[in-house]
N, C-alpha and C positions, 0 to 999 in steps of 0.2 A: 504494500500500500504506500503510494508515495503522497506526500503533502505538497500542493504546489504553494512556491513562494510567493506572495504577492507581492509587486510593488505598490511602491503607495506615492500619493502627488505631494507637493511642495506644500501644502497647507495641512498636512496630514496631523500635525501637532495639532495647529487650531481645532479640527475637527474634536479630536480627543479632550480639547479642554473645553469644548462648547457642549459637551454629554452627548456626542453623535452614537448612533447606533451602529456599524461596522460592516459591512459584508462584502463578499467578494464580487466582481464585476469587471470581466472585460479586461479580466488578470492583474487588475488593482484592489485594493481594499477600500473602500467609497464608505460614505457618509448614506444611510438609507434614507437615514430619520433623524430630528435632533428631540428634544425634552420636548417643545411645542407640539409634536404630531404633524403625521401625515396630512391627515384634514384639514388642519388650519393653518400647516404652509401651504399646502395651495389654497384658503382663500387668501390667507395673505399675500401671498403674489396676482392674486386677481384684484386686490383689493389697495396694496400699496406697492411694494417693492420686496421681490426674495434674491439673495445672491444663491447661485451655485458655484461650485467647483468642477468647472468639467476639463478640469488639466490632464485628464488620461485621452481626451481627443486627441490625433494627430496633426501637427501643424505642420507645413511643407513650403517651403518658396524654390520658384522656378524663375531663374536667369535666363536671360539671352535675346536676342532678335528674333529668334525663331521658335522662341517660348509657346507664346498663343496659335503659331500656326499646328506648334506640337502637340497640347494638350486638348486642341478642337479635335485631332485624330481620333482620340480616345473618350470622345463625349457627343450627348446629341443636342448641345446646346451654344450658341453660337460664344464665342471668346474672343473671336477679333474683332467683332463692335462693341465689347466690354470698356466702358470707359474708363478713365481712373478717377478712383476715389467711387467707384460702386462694385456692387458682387452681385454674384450670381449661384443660383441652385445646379446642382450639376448630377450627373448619376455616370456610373462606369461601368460601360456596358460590354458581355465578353461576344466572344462570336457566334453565339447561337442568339444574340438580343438578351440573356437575362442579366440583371444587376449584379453588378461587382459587389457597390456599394456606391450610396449616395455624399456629395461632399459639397463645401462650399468653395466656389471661386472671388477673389478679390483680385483689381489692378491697382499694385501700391506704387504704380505709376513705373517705376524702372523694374518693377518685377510682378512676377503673380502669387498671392497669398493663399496657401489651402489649409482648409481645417475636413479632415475625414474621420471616420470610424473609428473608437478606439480597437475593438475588436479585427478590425483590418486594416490598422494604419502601417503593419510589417510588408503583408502582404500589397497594399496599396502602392507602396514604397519600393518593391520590386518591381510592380507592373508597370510602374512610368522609368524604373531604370532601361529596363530590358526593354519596352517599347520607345521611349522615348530618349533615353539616357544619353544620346549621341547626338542630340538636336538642343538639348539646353542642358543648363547646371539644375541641378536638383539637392537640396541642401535641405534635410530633414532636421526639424529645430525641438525633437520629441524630449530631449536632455535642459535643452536651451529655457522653454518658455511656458508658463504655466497659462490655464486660462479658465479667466472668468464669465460667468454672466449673470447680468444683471438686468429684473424683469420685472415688469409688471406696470400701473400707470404711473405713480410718482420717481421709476427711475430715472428719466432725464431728469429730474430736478435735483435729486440726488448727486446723477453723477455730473450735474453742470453745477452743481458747486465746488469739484476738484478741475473742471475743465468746462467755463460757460460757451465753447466753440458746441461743445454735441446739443445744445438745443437747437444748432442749426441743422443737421442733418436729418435726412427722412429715411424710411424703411429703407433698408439695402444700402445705405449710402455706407463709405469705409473711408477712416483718414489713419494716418500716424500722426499722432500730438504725446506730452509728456503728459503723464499723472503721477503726483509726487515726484517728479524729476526721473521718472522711468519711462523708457522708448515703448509705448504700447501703439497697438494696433487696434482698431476699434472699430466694428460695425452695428448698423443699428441695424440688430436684427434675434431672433430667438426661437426658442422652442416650446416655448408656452401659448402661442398665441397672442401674448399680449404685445404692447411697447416693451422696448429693454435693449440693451446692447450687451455686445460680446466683445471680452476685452483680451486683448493677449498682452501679459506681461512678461516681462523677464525675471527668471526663479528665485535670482536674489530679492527681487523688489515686491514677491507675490504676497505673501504674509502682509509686509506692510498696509499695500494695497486693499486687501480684503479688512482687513480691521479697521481702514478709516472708514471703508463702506458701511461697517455693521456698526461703525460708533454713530451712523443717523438713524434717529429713532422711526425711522418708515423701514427699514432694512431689516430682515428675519435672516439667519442660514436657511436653504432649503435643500433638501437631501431628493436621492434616485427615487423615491416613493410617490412624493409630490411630482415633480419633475414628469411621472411616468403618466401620472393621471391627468396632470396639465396639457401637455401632447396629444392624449389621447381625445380630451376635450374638444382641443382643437383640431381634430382631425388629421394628426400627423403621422410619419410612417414611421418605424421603427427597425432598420435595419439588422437582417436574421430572425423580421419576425414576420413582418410587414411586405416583407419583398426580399427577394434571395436571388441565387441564380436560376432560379424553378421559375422565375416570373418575369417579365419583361414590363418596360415601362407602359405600354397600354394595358396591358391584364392589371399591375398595379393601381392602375387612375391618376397615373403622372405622365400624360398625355401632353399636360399643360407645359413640364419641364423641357419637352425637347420644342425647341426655336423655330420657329416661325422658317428662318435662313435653311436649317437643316432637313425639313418638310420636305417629301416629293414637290415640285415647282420650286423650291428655293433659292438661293442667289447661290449655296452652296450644301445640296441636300444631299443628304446619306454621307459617306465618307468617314463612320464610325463604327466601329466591331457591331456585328451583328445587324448592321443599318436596314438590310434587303425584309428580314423579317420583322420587324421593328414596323419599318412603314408600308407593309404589306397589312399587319396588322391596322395601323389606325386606318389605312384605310377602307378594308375590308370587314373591320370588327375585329370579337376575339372570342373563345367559347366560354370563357369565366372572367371574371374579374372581380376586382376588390371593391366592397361596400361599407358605408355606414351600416349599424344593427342597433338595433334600438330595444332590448328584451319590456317584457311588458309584464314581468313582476318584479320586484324587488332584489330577486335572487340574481348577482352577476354572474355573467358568464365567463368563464376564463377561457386565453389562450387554448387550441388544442380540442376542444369541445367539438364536438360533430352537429352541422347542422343538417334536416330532416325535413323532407318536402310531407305536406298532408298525410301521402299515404306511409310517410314511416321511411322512405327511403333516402339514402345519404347521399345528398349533394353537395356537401359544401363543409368546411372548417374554418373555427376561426381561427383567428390571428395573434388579437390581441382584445382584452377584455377587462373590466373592472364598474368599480364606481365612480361617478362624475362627480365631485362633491358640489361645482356651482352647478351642473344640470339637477343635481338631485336624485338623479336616477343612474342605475346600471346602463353599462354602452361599450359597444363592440367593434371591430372591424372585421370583416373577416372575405372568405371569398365563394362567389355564388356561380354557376352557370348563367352566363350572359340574360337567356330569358326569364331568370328570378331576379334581375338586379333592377329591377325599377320600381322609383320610390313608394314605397306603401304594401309592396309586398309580403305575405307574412310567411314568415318559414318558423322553423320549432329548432331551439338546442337541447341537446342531451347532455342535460347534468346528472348524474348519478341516477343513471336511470332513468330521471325523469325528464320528460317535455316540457321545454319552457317556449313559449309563445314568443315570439321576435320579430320586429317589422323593417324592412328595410329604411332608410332616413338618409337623409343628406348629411354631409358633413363638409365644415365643422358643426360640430355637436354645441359650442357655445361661438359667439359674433366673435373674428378676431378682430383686432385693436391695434392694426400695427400702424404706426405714425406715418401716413402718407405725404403730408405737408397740406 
């Protein structure tokens, strides 16, 4: 029997002195939960401002002139009309069309900024050596730089008192400016749904950082618990749960993500692993895809549950599942055969035996909030 080691992030002391709850995640040791609870750090982040720790994400910058021509190869989202100082949603798609994994793209002007998967930031980091490796610099900053985020509706006020520039910025926008005298990175952008930005520091400066954040009294810790219910609220995916290599970006319902540019008729369409099946799909359809689930008792449904058309038979799994604490109710995502995916549909899960009644629903599950300008 072996024990695997975990590493742990740069703020890993704070956690332990804030009474975090501990568990493993993605080969790090994470904060689940602190003294306040699950429940009421997400409303507290719906409600004022919650910091996470998500410094086990991967953070990557890519050098060169032929940077954006490089990492468009490997994505179905356009990167050479990426301007600087905004980002972009990205997915890595292999050659059959299904997801790598999903990342974020930034242009910090003489270079490009990524934040990917903690669980695939090794392997991510291969895939653009070996494909791309011989067309730009690739400089993995996973030792280098910790990273924060900070969400909910009073975070720009918050954080425009270490730095009054970010109440200029709108959804997606990304500058480099200092906070407390440290080179950070910073996009207005999140995983809750709400307003909030994502801040990349440097290791030495991260501790500091986070404690001037939580010495404002709108600022909670919030731990993977919250974090997960927040996301799922807002209708987000969740990488190895949500979409795999099993699934492509239309069966997913991130139809949206891939660019306008890289579209059949585009200025520059296809041109990305997997491209031919991909846009044969959107435009052909797909025989399943991913839904909102809306159960219709009280009882949530978890990941992995089967779902079950009228007469008893199994069509479908979920995904991903729990309690919404601002919807009030239990809520799912999961994946149905294309002719059960339309809104209002009712299919049944199989909890323990028993049928629970489910309606298909839109998502996001709550309005998001992200600062448009």
């Amino acid at each position: 029997m072996t024990t695997e080691i975990l590493a742990q992030t740069p703020l890993h002391a704070l956690h332990l002195e804030l009474g975090a709850r501990m568990v493993p995640f993605a080969g790090y040791e994470m904060p689940v939960q602190y003294p306040l609870g699950v429940l009421k750090e997400h409303l507290h982040t719906r409600d004022k401002a919650g910091l996470f720790d998500v410094s086990h994400m991967g953070q990557i910058i890519l050098r060169g002139e032929d940077a954006a021509h490089a990492l468009e190869s490997l994505v179905p989202v356009d990167i050479l009309g990426l301007a600087p100082g905004q980002q972009r949603y990205a997915l890595f798609t292999d050659a059959e069309g299904g997801i790598l994994d999903d990342l974020m793209v930034a242009n910090a002007g003489d270079h490009l900024f990524l934040v990917v998967n903690a669980a695939c930031k090794k392997q991510d980091l291969a895939h653009l050596r070996k494909h791309i490796g011989a067309r730009c610099e690739i400089q993995p900053l996973f030792e280098e730089r910790a990273l924060l985020a900070l969400q909910g509706p009073t975070a720009v006020e918050v954080l425009a008192r270490l730095a009054p520039q970010v109440a200029q910025m709108t959804f997606m926008q990304f500058t480099r400016l200092p906070l407390l005298g440290a080179d950070c990175y910073i996009s207005r952008s999140g995983y809750t749904g709400e307003d909030g930005f994502e801040i990349s520091v440097p290791v030495a400066h991260a501790e500091s950082l986070a404690r001037a954040l939580l010495a404002d009294p709108d600022v909670q810790p919030i731990g993977l618990g919250a974090r997960d219910s927040l996301r799922l609220e807002a209708g987000l995916c969740l990488y190895g749960h949500d979409m795999n290599t099993q699934t492509t970006p239309i069966e997913a319902a991130l139809a949206w993500a891939i660019s306008k540019e890289r579209r059949a008729g585009g200025a520059r369409a296809g041109g990305f692993p997997g491209a031919e099946r991909v846009l044969a799909q959107q435009a052909e359809g797909v025989a399943r895809k991913r839904v909102g689930l809306l159960p219709q008792e009280r009882m949530p449904v978890r990941e992995g549950a089967e779902i079950v058309d009228a007469e008893g038979q199994v069509i479908g799994r979920v995904c991903s599942g729990g309690f919404g604490p601002s919807l009030g109710a239990p809520l799912a995502l999961g994946y149905l055969p294309s002719e059960f995916s339309a809104i209002g549909t009712e299919v049944w899960a199989l909890v323990r035996g028993k049928r629970v009644p489910m309606q298909v629903a839109r998502t996001p599950f709550v309005p998001q909030r992200y600062y448009r300008g």
